[in-house]
Each structure stands twice: as structure tokens, then as C-alpha cells.
C-alpha positions in Angstrom: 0.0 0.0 0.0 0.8 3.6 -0.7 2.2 5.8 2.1 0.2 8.7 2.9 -2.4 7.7 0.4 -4.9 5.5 1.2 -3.6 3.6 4.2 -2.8 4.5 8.3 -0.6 1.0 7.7 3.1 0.8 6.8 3.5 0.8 2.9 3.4 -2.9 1.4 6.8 -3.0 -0.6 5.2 -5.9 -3.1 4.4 -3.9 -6.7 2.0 -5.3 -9.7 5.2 -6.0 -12.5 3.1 -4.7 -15.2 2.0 -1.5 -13.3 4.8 -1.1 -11.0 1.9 0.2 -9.1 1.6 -0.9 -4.9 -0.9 -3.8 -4.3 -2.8 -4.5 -1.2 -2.2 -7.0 0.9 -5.9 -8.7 0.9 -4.4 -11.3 -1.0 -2.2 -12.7 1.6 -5.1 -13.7 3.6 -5.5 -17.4 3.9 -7.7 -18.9 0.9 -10.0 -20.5 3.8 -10.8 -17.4 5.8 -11.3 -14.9 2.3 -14.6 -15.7 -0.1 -13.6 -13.4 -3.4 -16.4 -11.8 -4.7 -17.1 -10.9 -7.9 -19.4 -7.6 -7.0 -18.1 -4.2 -6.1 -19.9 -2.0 -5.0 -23.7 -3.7 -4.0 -24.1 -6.2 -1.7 -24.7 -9.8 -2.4 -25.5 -13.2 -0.3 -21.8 -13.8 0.1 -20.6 -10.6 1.5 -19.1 -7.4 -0.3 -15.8 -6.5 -1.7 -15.0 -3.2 -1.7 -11.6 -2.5 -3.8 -9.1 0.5 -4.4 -10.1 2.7 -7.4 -8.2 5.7 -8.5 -10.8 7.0 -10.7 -12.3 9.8 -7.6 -8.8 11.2 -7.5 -8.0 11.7 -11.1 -11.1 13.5 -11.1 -10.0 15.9 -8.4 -6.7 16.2 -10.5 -8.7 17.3 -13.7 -10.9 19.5 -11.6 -7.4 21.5 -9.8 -6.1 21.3 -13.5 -9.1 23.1 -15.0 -9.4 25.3 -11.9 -5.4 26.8 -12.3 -6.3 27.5 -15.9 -8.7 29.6 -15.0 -6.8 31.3 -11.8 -4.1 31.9 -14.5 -6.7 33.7 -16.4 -7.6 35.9 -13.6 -4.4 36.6 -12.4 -3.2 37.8 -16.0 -6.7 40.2 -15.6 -5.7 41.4 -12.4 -2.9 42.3 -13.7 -3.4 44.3 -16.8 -6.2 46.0 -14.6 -3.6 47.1 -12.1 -1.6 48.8 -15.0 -4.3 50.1 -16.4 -5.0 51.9 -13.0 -0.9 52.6 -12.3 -0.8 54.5 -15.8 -4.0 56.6 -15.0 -3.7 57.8 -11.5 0.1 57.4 -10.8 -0.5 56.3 -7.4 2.2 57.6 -5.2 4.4 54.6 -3.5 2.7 53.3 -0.3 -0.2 55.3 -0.9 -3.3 53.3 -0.1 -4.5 52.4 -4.1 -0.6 51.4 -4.3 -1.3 48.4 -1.8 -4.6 47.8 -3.1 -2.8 47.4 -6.5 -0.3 45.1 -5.2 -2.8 43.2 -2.9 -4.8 42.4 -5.6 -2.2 40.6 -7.6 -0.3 39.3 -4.8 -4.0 37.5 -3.8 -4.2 36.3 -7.2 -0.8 34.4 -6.9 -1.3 33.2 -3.5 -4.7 31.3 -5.1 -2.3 29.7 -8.2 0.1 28.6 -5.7 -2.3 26.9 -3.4 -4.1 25.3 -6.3 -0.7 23.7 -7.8 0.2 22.5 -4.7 -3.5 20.6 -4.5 -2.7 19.6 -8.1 0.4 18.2 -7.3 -1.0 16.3 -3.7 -4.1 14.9 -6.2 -1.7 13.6 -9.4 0.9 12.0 -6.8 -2.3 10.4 -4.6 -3.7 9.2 -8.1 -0.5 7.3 -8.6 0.0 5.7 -5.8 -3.8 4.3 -4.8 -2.7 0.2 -4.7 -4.0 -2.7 -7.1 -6.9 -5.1 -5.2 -9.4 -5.6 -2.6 -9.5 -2.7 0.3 -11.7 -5.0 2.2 -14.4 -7.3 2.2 -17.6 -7.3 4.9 -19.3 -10.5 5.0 -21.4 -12.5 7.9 -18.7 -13.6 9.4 -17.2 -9.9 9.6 -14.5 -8.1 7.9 -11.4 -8.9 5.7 -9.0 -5.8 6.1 -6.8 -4.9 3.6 -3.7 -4.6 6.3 0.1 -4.7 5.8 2.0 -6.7 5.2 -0.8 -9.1 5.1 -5.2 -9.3 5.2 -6.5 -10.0 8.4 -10.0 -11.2 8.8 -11.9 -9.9 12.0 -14.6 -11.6 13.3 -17.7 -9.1 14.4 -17.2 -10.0 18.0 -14.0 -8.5 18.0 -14.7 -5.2 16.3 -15.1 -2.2 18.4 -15.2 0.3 15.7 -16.5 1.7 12.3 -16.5 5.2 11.6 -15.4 8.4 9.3 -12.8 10.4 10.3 -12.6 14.0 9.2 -8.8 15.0 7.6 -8.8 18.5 5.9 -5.4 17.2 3.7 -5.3 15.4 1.0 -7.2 12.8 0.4 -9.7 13.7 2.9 -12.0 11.5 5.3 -11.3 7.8 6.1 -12.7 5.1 7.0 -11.1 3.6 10.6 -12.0 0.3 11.5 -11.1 -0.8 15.2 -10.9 -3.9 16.4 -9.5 -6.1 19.6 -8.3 -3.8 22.6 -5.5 -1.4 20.5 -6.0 -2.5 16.4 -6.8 0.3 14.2 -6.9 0.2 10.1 -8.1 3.6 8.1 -8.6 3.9 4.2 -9.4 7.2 2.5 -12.9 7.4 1.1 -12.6 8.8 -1.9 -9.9 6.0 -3.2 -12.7 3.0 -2.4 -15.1 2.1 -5.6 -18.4 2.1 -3.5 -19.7 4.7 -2.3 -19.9 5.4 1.7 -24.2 5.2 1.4 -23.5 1.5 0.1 -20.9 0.5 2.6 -23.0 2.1 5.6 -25.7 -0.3 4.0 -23.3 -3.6 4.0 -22.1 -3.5 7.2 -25.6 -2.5 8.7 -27.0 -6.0 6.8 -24.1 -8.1 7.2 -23.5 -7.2 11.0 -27.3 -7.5 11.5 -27.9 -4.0 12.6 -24.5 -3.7 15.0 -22.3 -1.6 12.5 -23.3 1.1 10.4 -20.9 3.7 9.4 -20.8 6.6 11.2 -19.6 9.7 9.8 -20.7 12.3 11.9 -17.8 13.2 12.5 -16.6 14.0 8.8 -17.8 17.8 7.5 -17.3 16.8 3.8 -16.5 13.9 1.6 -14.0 15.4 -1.0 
């Protein structure tokens, strides 16, 4: 798994060789304790698998790329209007419409910057969301996705599903607890079903003790 992408784990080190892209360690799991699924995102009989998808992400990347063009755009009018205004009134230096001048520009750039840093977070996210399984919740409880190897918990011994709110990139997670210290967390917006449909899994599967709670998130980026 990717460090400071999807995972609270230590990275996996294993790599898909035709990808050269990181790859989840559901696979270690034992072949008796995982059922592989063919659904994604809607429950079935069996259980649901939930995988890693970097399609959300690339789509924040397109939206930061299309979002700089146009920040460029204003900057480049913010600009040409502060010249315009320099040339006509030939503000004295530090006069008051001499800061508003360079505030207005200097504003301008601070908005580019922050927007190719976001850019830069989303594309390097986008590139490093692992091949597989994120984790599967069937009636006998959850397969986790952990490192260096899946772990199936059994309902009994979970303690914990809920979002947690993180303001940087890539947003809210999903941290599962289980036993008396284990914690795993995935970022929402790198899982192929949507948080509705996993609240809805769990809830059947677990027969009403597990939902997912996401109170505690403000915004699902």
C-alpha cells in the first residue's frame, strides 16, 4: 500500500510488475478465511468487496487542472487591470490604491500557488492508490486490507466503524477498530463504492451492530 495515500498502515513494498503500481495486501489472507467476490460495489448473499479505485482522484486532478487555468486567467486580468489603473492615476508609493494594487495581484498568486500544490497532492495520490481488494464485509465480519498481510476480524471482536474527518489530502477515512489497540483507516474517496452503500453492507451483514458513522466527517471530498 501507498504511504500517505490510502492507508494509516506501513506501505506494502510488493508492486504489480506490469504496473509497478503498490498492491494490497488482501491477497495474503489465507484462501479459507477470504470468499472473493465478484461484486463491487452492491451487496450480495456472500458478502461485499470493496476495492481500491483511483478514478475519484483523477477527477480531483482534472478539476485543480481546470481550476489553475482559470486562476491563471484571472491573475493575468488582475494584472493588466492594475496597469491600467498605475498608468491613469500614478499612485504615489505606499499610498493606499498602491497596496490595493499590489494586494490584488499578490492575492491572485497566492490562489495559483495553493491550487498547484492541491494539483500536485491529487496527481501524486492518483499514482500511488494500490491494485486489489480494500476489504471485504461478509457474515462472518471483515477482511481488512492490512500490511503486510489481510487480516480477517470476526464481528465479535470489532469495536469500531466510523469516518474520520482529515482537511489534507485525500480527505476522510474510514477507521476500522478492532480487539483492545487495532486500528486500520482507508481514504474514502480511493474505495469504488460509495460510503451510502458500505453504511448499507455493514448494517446487513452485521445485523444492525455496524453502520458507518460519519458524523464526525464535515465533507466527503
Amino acid at each position: 500500500m501507498a504511504a500517505g495515500c490510502a492507508m494509516s498502515s506501513t506501505p506494502n513494498s510488493s508492486t504489480d510488475d506490469r504496473a509497478g503500481l503498490p498492491v494490497s495486501g488482501f491477497g495474503e489472507v489465507q484462501g479459507s478465511t477470504v470468499q472473493i467476490l465478484p461484486g463491487e460495489s452492491e451487496p450480495m448473499a456472500g458478502g461485499m468487496m470493496v476495492s481500491y479505485s483511483p478514478v475519484a482522484m483523477a477527477q480531483r486532478a482534472a478539476r485543480f487542472r481546470s481550476l489553475l487555468f482559470r486562476q491563471w486567467l484571472g491573475v493575468a486580468i488582475s494584472l493588466a487591470i492594475s496597469v491600467v489603473w498605475w498608468l491613469i492615476f500614478s499612485p504615489e508609493l505606499y499610498s493606499l490604491l498602491f497596496w490595493l494594487l499590489i494586494f490584488s495581484v499578490a492575492w491572485s498568486l497566492l490562489r495559483v500557488l495553493i491550487t498547484i500544490v492541491k494539483l500536485r497532492r491529487a496527481r501524486k495520490t492518483t499514482s500511488q492508490v494500490p491494485l486489489g481488494p480494500a476489504f471485504q464485509i461478509d457474515n462472518d465480519g471483515l477482511v481488512l486490507s492490512t500490511v503486510p498481510e489481510g487480516e480477517r476480524v470476526g464481528w465479535p471482536d470489532v469495536r469500531l466503524i466510523k469516518g474520520r474527518n482529515k482537511f489534507f489530502n485525500p480527505g476522510p477515512r474510514i477507521e476500522f477498530a478492532w480487539g483492545s489497540d487495532r486500528t486500520w483507516s482507508v481514504a474514502i474517496i480511493v474505495l469504488d463504492a460509495a460510503p451510502s452503500v458500505i453504511d448499507s453492507a455493514l448494517r446487513a451483514f452485521s445485523l444492525g451492530r455496524f453502520g458507518l458513522d460519519l458524523s464526525a466527517v464535515d465533507e466527503i471530498w
